[in-house]
VOPAGU-2260 file (C-alpha; in pm, 1 decimal, decimal comma):
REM VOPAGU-2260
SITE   aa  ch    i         X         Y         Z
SITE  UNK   A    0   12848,9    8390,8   12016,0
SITE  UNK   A    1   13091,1    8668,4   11936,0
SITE  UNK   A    2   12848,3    8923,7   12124,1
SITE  UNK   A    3   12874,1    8721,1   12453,9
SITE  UNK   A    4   13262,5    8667,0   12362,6
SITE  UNK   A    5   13285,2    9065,5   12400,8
SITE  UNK   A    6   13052,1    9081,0   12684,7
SITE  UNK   A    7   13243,2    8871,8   12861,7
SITE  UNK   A    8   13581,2    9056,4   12822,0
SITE  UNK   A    9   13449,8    9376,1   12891,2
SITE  UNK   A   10   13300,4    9209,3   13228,8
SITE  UNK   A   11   13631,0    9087,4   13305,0
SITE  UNK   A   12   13802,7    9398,6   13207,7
SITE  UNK   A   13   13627,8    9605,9   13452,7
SITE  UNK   A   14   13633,6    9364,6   13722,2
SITE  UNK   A   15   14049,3    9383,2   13692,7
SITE  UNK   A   16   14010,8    9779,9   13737,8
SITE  UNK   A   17   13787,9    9795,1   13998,5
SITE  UNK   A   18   14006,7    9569,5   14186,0
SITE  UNK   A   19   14270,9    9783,3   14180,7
SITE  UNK   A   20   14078,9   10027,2   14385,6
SITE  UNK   A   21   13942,9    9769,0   14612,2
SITE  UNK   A   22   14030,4    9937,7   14989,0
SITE  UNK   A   23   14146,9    9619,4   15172,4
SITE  UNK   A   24   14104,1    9631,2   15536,6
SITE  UNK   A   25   14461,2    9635,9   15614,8
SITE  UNK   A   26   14448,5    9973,4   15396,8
SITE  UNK   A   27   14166,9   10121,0   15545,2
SITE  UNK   A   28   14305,1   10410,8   15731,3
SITE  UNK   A   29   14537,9   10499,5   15468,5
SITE  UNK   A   30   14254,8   10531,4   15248,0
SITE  UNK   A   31   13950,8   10677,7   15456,2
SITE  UNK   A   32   14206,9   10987,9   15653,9
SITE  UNK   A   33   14141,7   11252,6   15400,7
SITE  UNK   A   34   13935,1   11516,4   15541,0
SITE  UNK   A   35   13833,5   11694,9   15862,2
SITE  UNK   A   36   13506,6   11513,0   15868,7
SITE  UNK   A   37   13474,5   11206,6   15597,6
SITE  UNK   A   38   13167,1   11353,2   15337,9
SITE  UNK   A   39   13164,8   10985,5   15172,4
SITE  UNK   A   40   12780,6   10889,7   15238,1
SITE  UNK   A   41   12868,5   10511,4   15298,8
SITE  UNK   A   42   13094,0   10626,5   15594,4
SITE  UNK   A   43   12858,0   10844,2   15771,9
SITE  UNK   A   44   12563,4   10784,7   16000,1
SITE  UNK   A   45   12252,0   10764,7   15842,5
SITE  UNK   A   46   12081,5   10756,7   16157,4
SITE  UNK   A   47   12009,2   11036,0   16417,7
SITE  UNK   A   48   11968,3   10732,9   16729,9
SITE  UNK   A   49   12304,9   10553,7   16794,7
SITE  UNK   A   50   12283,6   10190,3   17000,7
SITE  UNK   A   51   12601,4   10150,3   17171,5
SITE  UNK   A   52   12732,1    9838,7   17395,4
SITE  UNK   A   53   12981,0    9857,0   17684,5
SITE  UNK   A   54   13193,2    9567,9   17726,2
SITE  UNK   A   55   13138,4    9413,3   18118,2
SITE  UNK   A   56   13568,9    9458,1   18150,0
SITE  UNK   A   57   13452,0    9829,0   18187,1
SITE  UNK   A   58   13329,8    9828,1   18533,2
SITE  UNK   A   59   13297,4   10184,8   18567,7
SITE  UNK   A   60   13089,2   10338,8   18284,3
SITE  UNK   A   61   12967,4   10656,6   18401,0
SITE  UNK   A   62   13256,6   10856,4   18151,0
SITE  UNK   A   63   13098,6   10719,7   17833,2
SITE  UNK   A   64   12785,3   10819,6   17960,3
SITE  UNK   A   65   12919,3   11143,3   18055,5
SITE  UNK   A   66   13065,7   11183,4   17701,0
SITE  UNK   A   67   12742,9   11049,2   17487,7
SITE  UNK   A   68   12547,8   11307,6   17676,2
SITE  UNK   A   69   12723,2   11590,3   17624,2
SITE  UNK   A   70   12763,5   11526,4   17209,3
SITE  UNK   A   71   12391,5   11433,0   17210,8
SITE  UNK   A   72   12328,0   11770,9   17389,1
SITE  UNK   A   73   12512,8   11977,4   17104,5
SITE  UNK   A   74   12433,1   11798,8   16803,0
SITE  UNK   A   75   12122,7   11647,5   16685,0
SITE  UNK   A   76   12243,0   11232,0   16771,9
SITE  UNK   A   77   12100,9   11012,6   17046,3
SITE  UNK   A   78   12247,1   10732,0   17227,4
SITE  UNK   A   79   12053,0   10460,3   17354,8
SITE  UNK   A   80   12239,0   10176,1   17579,9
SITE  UNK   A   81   12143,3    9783,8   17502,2
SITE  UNK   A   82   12237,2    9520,1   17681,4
SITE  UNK   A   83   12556,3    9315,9   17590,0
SITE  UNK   A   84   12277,6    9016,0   17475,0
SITE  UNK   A   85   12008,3    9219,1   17381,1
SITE  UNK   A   86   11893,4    9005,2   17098,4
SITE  UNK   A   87   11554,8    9165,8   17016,9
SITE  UNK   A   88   11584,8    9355,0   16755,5
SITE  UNK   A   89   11917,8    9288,0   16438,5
SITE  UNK   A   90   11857,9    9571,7   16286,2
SITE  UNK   A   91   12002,1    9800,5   16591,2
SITE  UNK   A   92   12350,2    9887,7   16469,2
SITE  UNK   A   93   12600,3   10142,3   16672,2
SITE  UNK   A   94   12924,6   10141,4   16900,0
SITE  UNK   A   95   13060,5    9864,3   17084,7
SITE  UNK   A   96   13317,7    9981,6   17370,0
SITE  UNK   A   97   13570,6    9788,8   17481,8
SITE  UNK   A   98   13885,6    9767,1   17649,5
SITE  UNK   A   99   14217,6    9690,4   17444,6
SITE  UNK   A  100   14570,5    9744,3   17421,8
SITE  UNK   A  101   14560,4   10076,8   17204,3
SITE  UNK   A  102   14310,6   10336,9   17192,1
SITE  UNK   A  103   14153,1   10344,0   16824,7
SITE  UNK   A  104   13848,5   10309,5   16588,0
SITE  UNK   A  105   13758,3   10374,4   16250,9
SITE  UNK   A  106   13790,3   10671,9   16102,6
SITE  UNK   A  107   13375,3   10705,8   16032,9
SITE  UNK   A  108   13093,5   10433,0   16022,4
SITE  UNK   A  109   13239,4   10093,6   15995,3
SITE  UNK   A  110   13072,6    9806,1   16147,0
SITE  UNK   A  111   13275,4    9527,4   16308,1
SITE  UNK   A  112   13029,1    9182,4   16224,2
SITE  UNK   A  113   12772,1    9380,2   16040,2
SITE  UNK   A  114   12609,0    9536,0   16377,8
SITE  UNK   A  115   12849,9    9757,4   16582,4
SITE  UNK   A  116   13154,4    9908,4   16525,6
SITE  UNK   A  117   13425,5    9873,6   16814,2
SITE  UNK   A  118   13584,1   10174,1   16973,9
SITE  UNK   A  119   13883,9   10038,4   17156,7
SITE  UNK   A  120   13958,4   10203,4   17508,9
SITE  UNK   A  121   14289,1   10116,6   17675,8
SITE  UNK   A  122   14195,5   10152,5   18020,3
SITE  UNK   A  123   13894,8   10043,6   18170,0
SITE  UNK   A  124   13799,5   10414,8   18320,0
SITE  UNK   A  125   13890,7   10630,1   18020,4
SITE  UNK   A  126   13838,3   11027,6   18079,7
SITE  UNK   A  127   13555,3   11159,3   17943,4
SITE  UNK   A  128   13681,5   11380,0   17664,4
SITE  UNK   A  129   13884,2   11067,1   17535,9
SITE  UNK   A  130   13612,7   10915,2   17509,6
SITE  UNK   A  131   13452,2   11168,7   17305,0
SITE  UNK   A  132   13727,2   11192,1   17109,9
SITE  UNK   A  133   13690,0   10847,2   16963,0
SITE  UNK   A  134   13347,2   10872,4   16931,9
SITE  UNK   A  135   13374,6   11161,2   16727,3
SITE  UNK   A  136   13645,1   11001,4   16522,4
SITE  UNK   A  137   13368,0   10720,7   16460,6
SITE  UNK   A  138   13140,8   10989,8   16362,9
SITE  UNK   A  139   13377,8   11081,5   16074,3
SITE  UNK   A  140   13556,9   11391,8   16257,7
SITE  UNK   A  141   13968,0   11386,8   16200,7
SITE  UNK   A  142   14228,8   11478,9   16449,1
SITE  UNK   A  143   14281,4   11843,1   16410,6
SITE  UNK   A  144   14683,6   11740,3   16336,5
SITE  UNK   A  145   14585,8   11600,0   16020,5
SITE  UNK   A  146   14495,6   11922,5   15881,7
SITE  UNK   A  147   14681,1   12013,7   15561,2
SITE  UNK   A  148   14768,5   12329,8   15697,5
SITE  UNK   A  149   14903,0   12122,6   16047,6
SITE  UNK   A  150   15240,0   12211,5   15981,4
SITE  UNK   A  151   15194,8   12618,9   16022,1
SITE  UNK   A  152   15056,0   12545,0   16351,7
SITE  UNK   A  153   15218,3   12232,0   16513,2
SITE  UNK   A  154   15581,1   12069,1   16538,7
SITE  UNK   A  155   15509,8   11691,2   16521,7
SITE  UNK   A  156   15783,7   11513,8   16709,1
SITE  UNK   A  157   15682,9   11153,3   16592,5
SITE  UNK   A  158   15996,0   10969,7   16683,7
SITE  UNK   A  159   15842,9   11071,6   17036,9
SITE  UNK   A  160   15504,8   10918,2   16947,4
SITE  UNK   A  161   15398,1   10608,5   17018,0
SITE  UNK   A  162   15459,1   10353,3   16768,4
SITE  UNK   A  163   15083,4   10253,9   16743,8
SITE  UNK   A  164   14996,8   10568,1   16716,4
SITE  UNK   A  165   15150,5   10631,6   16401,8
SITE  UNK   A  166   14883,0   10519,9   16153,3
SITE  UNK   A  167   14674,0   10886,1   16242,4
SITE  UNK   A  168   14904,8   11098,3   16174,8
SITE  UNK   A  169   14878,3   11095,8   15826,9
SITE  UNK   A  170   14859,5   11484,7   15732,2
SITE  UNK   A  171   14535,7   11511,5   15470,7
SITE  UNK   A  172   14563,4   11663,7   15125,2
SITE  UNK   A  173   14390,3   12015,1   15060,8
SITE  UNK   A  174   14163,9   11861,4   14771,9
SITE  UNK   A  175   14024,3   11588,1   14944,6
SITE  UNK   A  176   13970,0   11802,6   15268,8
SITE  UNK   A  177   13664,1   11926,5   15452,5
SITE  UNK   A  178   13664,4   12171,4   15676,2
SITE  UNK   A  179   13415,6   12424,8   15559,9
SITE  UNK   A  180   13563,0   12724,9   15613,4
SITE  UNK   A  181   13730,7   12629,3   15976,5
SITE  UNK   A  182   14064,3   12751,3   16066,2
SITE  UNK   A  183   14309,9   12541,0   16255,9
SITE  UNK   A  184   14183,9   12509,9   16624,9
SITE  UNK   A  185   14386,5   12463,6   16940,4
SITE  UNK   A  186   14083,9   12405,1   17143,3
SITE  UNK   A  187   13939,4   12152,6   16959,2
SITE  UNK   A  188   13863,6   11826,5   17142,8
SITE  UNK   A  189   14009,4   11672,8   16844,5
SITE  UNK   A  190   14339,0   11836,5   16909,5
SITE  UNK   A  191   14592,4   11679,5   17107,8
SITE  UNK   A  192   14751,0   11797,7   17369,1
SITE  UNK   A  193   15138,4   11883,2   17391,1
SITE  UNK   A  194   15239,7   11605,1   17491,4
SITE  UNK   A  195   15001,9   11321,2   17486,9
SITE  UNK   A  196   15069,7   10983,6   17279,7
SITE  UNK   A  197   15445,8   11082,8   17423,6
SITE  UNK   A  198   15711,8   10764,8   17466,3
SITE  UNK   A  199   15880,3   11011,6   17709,2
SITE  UNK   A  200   15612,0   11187,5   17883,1
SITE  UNK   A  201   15838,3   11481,6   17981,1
SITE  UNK   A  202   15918,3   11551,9   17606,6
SITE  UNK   A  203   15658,8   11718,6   17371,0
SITE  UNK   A  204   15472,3   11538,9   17070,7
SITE  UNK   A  205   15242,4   11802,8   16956,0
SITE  UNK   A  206   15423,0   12106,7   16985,1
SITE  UNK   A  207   15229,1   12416,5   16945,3
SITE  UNK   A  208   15376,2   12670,8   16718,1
SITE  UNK   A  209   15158,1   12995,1   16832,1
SITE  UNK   A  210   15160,6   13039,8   17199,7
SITE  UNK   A  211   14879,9   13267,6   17201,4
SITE  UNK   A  212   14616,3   13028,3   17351,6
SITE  UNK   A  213   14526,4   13067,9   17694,3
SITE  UNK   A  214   14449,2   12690,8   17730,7
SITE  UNK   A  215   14760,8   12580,9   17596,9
SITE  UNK   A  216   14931,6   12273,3   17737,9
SITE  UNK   A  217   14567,4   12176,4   17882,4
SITE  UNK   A  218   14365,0   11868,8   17746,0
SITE  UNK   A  219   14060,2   12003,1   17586,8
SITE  UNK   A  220   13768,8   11799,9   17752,0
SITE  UNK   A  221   13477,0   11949,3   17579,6
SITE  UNK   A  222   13367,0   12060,2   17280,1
SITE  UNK   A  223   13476,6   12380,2   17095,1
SITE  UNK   A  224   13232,6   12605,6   16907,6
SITE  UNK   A  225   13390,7   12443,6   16567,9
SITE  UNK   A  226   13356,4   12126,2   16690,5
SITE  UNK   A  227   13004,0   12216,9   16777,9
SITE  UNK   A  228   12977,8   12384,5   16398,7
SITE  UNK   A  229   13191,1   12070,5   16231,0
SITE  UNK   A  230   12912,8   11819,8   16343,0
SITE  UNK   A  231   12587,6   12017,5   16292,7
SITE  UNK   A  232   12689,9   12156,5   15911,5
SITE  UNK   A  233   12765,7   11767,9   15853,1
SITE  UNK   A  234   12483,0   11550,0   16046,3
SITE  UNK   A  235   12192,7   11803,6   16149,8
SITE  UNK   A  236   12092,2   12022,3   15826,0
SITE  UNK   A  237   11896,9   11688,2   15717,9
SITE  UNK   A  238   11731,5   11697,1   16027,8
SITE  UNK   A  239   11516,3   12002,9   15884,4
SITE  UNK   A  240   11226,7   12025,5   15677,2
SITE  UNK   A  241   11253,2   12366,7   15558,0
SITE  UNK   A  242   11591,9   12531,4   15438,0
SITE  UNK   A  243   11710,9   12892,8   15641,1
SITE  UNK   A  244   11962,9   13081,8   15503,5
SITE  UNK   A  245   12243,3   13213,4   15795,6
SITE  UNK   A  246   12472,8   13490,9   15752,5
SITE  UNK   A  247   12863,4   13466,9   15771,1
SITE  UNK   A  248   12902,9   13110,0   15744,8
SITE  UNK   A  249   12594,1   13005,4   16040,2
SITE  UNK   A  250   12426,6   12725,7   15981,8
SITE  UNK   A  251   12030,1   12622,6   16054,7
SITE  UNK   A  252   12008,8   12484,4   16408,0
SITE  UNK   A  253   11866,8   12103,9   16436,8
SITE  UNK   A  254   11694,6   12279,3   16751,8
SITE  UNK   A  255   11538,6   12521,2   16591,4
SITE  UNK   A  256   11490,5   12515,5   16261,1
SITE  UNK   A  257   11354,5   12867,1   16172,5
SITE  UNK   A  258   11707,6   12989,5   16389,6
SITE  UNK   A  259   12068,8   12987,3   16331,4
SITE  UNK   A  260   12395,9   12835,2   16458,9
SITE  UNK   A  261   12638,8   13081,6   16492,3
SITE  UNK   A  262   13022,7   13069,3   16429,1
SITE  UNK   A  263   13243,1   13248,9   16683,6
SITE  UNK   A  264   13225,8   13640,7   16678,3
SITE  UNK   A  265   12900,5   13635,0   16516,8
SITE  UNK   A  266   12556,2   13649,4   16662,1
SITE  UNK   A  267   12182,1   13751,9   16591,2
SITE  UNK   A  268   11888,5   13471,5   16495,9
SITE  UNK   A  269   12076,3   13460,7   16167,0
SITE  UNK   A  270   12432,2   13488,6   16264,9
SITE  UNK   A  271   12446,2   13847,4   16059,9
SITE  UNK   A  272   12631,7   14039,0   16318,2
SITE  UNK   A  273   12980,0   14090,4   16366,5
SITE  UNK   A  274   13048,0   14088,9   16788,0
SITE  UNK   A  275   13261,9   14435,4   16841,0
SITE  UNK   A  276   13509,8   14316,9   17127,9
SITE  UNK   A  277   13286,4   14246,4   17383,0
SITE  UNK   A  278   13063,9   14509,5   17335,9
SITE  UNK   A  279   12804,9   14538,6   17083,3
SITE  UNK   A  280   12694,8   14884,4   16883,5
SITE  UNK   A  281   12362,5   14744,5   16804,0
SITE  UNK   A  282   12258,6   14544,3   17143,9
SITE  UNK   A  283   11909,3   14469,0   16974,3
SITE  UNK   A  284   11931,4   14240,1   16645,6
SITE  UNK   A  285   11604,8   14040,1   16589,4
SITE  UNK   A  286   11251,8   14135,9   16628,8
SITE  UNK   A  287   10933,8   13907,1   16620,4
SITE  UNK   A  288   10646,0   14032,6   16360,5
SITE  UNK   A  289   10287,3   13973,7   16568,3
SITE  UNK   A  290    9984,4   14108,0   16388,1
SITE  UNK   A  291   10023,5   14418,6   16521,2
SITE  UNK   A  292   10163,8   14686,9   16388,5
SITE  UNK   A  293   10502,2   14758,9   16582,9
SITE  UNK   A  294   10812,0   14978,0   16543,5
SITE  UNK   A  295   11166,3   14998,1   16546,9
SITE  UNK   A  296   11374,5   15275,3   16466,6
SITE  UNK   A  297   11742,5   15266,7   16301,1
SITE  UNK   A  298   11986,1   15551,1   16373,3
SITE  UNK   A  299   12248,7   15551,3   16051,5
SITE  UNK   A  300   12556,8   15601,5   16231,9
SITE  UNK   A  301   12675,4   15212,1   16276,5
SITE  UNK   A  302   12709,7   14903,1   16095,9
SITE  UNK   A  303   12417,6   14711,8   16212,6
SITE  UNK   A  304   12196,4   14395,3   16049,7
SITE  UNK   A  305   11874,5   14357,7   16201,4
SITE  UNK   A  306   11624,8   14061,6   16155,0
SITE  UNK   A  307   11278,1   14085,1   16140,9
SITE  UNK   A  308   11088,4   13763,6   16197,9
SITE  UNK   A  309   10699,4   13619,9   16141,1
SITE  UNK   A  310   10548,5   13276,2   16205,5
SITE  UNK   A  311   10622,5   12996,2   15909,8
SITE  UNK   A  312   10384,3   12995,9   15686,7
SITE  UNK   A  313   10325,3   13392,0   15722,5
SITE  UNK   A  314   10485,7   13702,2   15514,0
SITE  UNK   A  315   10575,8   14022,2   15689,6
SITE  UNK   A  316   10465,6   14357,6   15577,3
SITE  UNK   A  317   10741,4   14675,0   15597,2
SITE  UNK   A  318   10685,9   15045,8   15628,5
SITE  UNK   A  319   11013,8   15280,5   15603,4
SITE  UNK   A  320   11041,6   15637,8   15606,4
SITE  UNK   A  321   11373,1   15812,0   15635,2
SITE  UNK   A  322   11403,7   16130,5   15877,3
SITE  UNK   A  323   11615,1   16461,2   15874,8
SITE  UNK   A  324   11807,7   16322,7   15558,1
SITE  UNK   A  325   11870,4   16602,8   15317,0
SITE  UNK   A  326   11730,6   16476,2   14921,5
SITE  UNK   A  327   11962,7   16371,3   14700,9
SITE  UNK   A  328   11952,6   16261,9   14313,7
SITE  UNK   A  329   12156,3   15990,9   14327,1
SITE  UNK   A  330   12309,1   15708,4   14582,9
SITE  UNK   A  331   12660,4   15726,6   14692,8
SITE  UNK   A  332   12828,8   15464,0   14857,8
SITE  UNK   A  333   13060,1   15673,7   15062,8
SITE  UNK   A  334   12879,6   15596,3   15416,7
SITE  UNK   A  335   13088,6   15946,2   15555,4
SITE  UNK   A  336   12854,5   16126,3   15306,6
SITE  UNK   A  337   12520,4   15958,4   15347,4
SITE  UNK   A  338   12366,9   15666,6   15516,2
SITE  UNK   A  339   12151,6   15415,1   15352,3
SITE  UNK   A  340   12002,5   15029,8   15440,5
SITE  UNK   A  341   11980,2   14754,3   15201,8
SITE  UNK   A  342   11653,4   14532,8   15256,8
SITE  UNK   A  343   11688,5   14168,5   15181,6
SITE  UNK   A  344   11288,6   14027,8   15161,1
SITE  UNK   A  345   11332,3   13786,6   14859,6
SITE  UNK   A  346   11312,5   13427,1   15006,6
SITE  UNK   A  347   11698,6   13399,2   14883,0
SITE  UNK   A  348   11869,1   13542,1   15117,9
SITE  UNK   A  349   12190,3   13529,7   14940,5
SITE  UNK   A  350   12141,4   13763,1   14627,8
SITE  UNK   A  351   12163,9   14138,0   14691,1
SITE  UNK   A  352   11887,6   14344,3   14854,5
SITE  UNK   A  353   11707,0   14661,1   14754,4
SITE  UNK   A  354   11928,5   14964,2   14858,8
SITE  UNK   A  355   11722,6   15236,5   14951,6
SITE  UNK   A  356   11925,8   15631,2   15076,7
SITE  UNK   A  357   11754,6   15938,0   15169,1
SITE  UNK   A  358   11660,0   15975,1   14814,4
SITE  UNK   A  359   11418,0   15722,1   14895,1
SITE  UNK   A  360   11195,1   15939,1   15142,2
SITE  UNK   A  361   10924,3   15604,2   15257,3
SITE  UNK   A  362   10785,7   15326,9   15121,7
SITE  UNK   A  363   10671,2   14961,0   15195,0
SITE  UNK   A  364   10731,1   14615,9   15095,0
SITE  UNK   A  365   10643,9   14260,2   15163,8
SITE  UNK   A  366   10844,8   13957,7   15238,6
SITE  UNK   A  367   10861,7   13624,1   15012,1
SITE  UNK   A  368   10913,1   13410,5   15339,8
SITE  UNK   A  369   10881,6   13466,1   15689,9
SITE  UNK   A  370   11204,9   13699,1   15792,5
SITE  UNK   A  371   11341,9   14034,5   15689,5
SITE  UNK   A  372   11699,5   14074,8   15685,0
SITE  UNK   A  373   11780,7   14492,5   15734,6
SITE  UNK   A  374   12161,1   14605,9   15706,7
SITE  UNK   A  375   12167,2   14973,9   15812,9
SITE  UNK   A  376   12523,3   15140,6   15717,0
SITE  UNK   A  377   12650,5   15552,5   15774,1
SITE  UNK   A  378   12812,8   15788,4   15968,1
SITE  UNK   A  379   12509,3   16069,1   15956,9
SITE  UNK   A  380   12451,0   16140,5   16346,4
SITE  UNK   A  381   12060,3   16201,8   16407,0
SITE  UNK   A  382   11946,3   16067,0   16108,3
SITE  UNK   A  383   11728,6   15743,9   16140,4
SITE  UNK   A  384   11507,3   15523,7   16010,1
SITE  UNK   A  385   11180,2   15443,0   16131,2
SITE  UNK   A  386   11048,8   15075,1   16008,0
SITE  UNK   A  387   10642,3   14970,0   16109,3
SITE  UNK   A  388   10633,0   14605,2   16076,3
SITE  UNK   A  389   10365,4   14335,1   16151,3
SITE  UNK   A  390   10271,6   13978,4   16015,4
SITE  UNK   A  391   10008,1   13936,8   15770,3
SITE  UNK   A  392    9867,9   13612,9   15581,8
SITE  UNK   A  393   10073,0   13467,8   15293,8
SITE  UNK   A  394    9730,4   13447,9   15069,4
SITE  UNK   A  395    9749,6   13844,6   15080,3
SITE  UNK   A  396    9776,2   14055,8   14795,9
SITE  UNK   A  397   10084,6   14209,3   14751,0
SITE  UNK   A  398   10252,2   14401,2   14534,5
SITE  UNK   A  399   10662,0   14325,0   14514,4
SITE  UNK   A  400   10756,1   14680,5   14586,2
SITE  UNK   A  401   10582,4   14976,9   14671,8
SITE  UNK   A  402   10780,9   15305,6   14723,7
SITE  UNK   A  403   10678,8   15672,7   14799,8
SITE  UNK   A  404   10918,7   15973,7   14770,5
């Protein structure tokens, strides 16, 4: 009897303190705005197909379509229309549309009944990119205002802000903020303009501190590459069987799986090049490994990372063999004195390759995967490279490392 005595207080105790963390509805924004894209798992979309339902008060409908098709074209969701009665099938769960007073949603999955949560339109012909806007904001993606680091980038003139407005512009804390990496972006679809949400339309509410941007004072009606990034590096890497590693901050494409997304200034099939200006020193980045042999050669006077890539389930067999490089002892890292590559053929991509100068006159290894990463780095005009590559079976014998001076 005094075992269930203690039980019982114990139960109760907890109960008490687990109640004071209960988030009550009429708390639920104040809780949930935290980060740039809300990471807790019973906020976000399990599901790649989204139902959504358009209230009839919406007589023209062809901006949420408009909207729906241009996030399902960059990301890896679906949207599939039912019926306002469709009754066939309880399980479907997604967005409801409707028309009401004040834009606003929920910041993140939150069904309204159990089915479908409501994303509240106040007009019934709502542009396009507002649309989005909310339906990204369902999908767990703050307003770009609520940054922590909003304030070195925008003036907030909230007295000039709509009064129902108010309850998103709570500015997030840097602890309990996602943004992988992103910095603060003007072109963001999730950025306001200047002077929407205003009371007087002719004054500014979101004033822009850096006048820099060329699109300044303009609604943004699409997506921006981070918006783009945002939604993939939270939603899409599931979508993947096998895991890719990209190169200065990329992330694996739901599109293609064995190819990178790329953030801005950086391109190649694993994002490992850095875009000079407009005008690349190394216009060739990624090469496909067939069974023959084939060749590419690497002049050591740029910066340049260079994939080489074989079928899944293959490896990829390297030759090297440095040219007109004068033989030296020892390595130096000063590229004005020498020019070297580093080789990255281990299936983790992340730990540091095999460095190889003209001290290392050829050789030949074998990848643990599919791809080749090769970062070539000197200032030696005329002296190159030359790399033989071709794919080979993954059952063949190999030896890790195989070098000839």
């Amino acid at each position: 009897m005094i075992l269930i005595n203690i039980l019982t207080l114990l139960i109760y105790n907890y109960l008490i303190k687990a109640t004071k963390i209960i988030d009550y509805e009429n708390n639920f924004l104040i809780q949930r705005n935290k980060r740039a894209i809300h990471k807790n798992s019973d906020y976000t979309w399990q599901q790649y197909k989204i139902y959504y339902k358009v209230d009839p008060t919406i007589t023209d409908q062809s901006n949420i379509h408009f909207a729906l098709e241009e996030i399902s074209s960059l990301s890896c969701f679906t949207f599939e229309r039912l019926l306002r009665n469709d009754s066939t099938d309880n399980r479907k769960q997604g967005l409801y549309f409707r028309v009401h007073d004040n834009y606003g949603t929920h910041l993140g999955r939150k069904l309204n009944f159990g089915r479908f949560q409501n994303i509240s339109l106040n007009a019934a012909q709502s542009p396009a990119f507002t649309v989005m806007r909310w339906v990204l904001y369902a999908l767990g993606m703050d307003f770009e205002h609520n940054r922590p680091d909003r304030n070195d980038y925008l003036i907030i003139n909230k007295d000039n802000i709509q009064k129902q407005f108010h309850k998103y512009l709570r500015r997030n804390k840097k602890k309990r903020m996602e943004t992988f990496g992103l910095n603060y972006d003007y072109n963001s679809i999730m950025s306001l303009g200047e002077f929407d949400m205003g009371i007087d339309q002719s004054k500014k509410t979101f004033e822009r501190i850096q006048k820099v941007d060329y699109r300044l004072n303009k609604n943004n009606e699409h997506l921006s590459e981070n918006d783009v990034y945002l939604l993939n590096k939270n939603y899409c890497l599931r979508h993947c069987e096998n895991r890719l590693y990209c190169f200065n901050g990329g992330i694996q494409s739901h599109r293609n799986c064995y190819a990178c997304l790329c953030p801005k200034y950086f391109k190649g099939k694993y994002c490992q090049m850095f875009i000079f200006n407009t005008i690349s020193k190394c216009p060739l980045l990624d090469f496909e490994a067939k069974a023959e042999y084939d060749q590419i050669t690497i002049h050591l006077i740029n910066q340049c990372t260079y994939s080489l890539t074989s079928k899944p389930g293959t490896i990829i067999e390297m030759n090297y063999e440095f040219y007109e490089v004068k033989e030296r002892k020892e390595y130096l890292s000063d590229e004005h004195n020498i020019g070297y590559i580093e080789i990255l053929f281990e299936e983790d991509k992340s730990s540091k390759g095999i460095v190889l100068s003209n001290s290392k006159a050829k050789g030949r290894l074998y990848s643990e995967d599919n791809y080749i990463m090769i970062m070539a780095n000197g200032s030696l005009p005329n002296k190159i490279v030359v790399v033989r590559y071709r794919q080979i079976p993954r059952n063949t014998r190999t030896d890790d490392l195989e070098t000839k001076t």
